[in-house]
MDTraj code that builds the backbone (N, CA, C; nanometers):
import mdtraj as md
import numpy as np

residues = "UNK UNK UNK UNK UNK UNK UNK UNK UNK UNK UNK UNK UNK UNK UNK UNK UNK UNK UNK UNK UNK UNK UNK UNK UNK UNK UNK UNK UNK UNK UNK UNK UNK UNK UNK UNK UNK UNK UNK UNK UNK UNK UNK UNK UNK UNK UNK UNK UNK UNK UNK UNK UNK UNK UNK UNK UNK UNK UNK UNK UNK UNK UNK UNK UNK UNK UNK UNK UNK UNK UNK".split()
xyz = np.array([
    [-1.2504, 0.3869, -0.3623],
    [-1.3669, 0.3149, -0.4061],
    [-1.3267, 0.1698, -0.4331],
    [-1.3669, 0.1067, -0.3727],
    [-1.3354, -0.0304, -0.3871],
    [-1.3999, -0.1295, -0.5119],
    [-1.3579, -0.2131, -0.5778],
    [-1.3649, -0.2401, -0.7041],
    [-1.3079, -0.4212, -0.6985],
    [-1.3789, -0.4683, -0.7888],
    [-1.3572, -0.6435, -0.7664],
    [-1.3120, -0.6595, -0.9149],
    [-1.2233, -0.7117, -0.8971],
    [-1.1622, -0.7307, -1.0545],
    [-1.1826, -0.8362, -1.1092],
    [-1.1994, -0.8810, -1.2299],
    [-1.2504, -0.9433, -1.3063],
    [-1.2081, -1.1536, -1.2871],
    [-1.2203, -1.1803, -1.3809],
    [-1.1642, -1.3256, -1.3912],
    [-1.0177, -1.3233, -1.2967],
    [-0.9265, -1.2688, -1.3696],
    [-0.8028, -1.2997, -1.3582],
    [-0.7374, -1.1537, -1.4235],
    [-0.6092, -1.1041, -1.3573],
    [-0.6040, -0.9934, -1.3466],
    [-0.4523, -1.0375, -1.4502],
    [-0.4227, -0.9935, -1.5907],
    [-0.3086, -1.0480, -1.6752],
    [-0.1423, -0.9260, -1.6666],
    [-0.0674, -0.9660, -1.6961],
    [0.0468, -0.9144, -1.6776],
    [0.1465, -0.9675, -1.8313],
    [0.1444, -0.8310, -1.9280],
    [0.1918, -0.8412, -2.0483],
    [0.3298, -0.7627, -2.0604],
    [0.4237, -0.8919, -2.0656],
    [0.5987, -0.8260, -2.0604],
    [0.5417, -0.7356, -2.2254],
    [0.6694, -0.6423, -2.1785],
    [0.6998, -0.5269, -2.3038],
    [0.8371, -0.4510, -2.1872],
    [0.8756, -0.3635, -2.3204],
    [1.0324, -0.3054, -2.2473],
    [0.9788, -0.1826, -2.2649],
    [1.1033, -0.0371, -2.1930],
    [1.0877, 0.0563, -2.1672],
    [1.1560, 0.1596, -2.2907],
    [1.2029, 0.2450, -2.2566],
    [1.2807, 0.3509, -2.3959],
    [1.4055, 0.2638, -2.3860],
    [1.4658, 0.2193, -2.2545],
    [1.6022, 0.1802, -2.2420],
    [1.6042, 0.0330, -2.2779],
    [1.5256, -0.0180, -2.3519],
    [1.4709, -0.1786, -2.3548],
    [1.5172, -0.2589, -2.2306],
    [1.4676, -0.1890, -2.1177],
    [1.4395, -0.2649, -1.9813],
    [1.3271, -0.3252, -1.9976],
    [1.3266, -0.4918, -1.9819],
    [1.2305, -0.5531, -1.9791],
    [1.1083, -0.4817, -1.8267],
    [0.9720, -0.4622, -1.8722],
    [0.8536, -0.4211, -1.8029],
    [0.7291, -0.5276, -1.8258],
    [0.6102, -0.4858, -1.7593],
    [0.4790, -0.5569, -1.7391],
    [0.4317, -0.4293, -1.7572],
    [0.2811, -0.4532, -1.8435],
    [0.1872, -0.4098, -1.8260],
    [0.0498, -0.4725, -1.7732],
    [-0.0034, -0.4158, -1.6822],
    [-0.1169, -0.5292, -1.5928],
    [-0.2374, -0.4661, -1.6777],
    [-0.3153, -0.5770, -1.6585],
    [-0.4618, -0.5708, -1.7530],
    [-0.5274, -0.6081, -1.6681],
    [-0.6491, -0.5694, -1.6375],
    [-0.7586, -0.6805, -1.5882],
    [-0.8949, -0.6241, -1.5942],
    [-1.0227, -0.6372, -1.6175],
    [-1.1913, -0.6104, -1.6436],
    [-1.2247, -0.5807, -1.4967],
    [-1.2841, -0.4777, -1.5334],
    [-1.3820, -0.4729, -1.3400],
    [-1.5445, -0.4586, -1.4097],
    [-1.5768, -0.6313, -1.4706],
    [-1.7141, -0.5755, -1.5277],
    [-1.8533, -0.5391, -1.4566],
    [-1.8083, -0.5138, -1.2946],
    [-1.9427, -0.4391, -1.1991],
    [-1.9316, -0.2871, -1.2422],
    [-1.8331, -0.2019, -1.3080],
    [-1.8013, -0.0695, -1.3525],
    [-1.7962, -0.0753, -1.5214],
    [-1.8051, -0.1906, -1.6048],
    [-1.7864, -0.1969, -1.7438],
    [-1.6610, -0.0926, -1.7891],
    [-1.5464, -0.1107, -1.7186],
    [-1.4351, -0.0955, -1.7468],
    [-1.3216, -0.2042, -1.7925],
    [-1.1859, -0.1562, -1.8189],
    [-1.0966, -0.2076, -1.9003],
    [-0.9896, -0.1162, -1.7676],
    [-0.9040, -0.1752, -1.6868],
    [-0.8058, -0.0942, -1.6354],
    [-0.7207, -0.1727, -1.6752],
    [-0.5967, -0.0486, -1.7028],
    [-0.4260, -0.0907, -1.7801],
    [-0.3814, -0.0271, -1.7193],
    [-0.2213, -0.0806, -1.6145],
    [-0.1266, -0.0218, -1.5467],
    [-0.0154, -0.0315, -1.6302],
    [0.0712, 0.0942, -1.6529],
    [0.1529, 0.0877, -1.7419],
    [0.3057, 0.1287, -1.6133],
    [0.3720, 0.0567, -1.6316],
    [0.4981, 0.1316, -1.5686],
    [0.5051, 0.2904, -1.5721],
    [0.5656, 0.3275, -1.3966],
    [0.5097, 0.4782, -1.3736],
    [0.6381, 0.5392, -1.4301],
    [0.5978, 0.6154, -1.5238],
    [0.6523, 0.7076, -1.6066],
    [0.7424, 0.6648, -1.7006],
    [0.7267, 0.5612, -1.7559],
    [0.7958, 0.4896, -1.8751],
    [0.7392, 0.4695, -1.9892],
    [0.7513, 0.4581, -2.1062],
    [0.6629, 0.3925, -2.2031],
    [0.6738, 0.2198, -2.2162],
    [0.6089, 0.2668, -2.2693],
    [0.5674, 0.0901, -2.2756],
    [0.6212, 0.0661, -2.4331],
    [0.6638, -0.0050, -2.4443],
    [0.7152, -0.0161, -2.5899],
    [0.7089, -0.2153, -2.6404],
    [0.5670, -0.2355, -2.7301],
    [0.5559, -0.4079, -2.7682],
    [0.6590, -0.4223, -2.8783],
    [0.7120, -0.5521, -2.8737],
    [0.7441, -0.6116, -3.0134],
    [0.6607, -0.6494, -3.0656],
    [0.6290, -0.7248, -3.1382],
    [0.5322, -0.7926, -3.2617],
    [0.4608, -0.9129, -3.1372],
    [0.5293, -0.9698, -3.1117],
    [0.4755, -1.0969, -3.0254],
    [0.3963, -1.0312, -2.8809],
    [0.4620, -0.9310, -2.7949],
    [0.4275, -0.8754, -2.6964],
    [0.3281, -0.7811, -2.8091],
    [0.3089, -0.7365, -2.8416],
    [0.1417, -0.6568, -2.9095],
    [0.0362, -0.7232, -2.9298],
    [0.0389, -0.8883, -2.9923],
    [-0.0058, -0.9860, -3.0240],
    [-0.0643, -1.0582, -2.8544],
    [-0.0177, -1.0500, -2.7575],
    [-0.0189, -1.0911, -2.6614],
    [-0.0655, -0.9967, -2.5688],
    [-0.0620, -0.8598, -2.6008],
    [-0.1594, -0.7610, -2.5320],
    [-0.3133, -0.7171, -2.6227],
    [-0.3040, -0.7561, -2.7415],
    [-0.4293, -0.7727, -2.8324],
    [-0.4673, -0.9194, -2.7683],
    [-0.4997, -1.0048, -2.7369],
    [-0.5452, -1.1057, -2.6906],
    [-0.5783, -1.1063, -2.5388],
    [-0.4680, -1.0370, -2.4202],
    [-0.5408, -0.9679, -2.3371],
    [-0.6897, -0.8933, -2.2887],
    [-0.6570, -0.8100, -2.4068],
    [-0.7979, -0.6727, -2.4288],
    [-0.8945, -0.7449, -2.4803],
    [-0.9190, -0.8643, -2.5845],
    [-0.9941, -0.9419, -2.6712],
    [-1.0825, -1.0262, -2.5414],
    [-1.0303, -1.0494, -2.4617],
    [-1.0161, -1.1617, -2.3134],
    [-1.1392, -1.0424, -2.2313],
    [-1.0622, -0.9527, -2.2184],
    [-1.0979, -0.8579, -2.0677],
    [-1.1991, -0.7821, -2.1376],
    [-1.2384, -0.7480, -2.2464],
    [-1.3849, -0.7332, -2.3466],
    [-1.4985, -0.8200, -2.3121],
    [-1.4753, -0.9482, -2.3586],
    [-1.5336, -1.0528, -2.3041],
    [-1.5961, -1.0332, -2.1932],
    [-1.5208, -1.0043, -2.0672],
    [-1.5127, -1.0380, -1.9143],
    [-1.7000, -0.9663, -1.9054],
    [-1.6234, -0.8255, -1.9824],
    [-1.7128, -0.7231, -1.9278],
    [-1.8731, -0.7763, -2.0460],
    [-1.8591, -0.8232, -2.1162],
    [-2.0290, -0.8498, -2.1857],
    [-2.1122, -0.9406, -2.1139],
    [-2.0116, -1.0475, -2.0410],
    [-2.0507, -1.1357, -1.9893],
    [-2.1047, -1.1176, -1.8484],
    [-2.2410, -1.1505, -1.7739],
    [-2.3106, -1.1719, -1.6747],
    [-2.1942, -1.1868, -1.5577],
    [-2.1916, -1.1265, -1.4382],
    [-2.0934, -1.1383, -1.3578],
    [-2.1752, -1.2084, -1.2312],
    [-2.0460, -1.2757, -1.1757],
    [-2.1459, -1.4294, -1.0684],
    [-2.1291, -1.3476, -0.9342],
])
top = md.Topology()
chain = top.add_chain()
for i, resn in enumerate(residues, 1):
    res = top.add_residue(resn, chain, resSeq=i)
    for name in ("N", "CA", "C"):
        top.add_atom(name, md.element.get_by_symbol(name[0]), res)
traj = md.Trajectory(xyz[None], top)
């Protein structure tokens, strides 16, 4: 099913169990009033304080996307 993603599609460093630095991708598809998050396949995702702060401002962003009238 094909799907148009929002503004701008974000990419939030965070590390794994082994504190291997990772991305988690964010981005709004507000024609579906969704929120999709790709998390590294089969890892956890693990924020510090700054990377949580920076994926809370993400989601705050891609909320937005979706209230807002799409062009």
């Amino acid at each position: 099913m094909p799907t148009q993603r929002g503004r701008r599609a974000r990419r939030i460093t965070c590390h794994d169990a082994l504190l291997r630095k990772q991305s988690v991708g964010l981005w709004a598809v507000p024609s579906l009033g969704v929120i999709v998050l790709v998390a590294p396949v089969a890892e956890s995702a693990r924020f510090y304080r700054e990377q949580a702060i920076n994926l809370r401002a993400a989601l705050d962003e891609a909320i937005a996307e979706l209230s807002s009238p799409t062009a």
